[in-house]
C-alpha positions in Angstrom: 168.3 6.0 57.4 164.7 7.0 57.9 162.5 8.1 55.3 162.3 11.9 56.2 165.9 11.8 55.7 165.7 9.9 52.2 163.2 12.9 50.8 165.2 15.7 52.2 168.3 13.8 50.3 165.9 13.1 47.3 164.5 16.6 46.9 167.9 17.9 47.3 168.7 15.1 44.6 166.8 16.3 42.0 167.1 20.1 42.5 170.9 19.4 42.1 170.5 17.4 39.3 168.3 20.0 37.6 170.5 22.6 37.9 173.6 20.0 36.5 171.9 19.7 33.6 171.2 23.3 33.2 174.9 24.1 33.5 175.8 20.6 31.3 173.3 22.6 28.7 174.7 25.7 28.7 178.0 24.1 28.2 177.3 22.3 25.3 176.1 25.6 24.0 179.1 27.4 24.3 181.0 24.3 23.2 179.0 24.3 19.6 179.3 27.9 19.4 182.7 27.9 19.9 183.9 25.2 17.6 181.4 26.9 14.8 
């Protein structure tokens, strides 16, 4: 693999894995709120 293609894949990565824990988050939210 050359390295261009590692960033891309990185960048892509960590936008991804933002947005995961975003939804992970929000899910946890409604998962308290609903067992209150």
């Amino acid at each position: 693999m050359s390295r261009s293609t590692l960033s891309l894949m990185e960048r892509g990565e960590n936008t991804a894995l933002i947005n995961l824990l975003k939804v992970l988050r929000v899910l946890d939210a409604l998962y308290v709120l609903g067992t209150i």
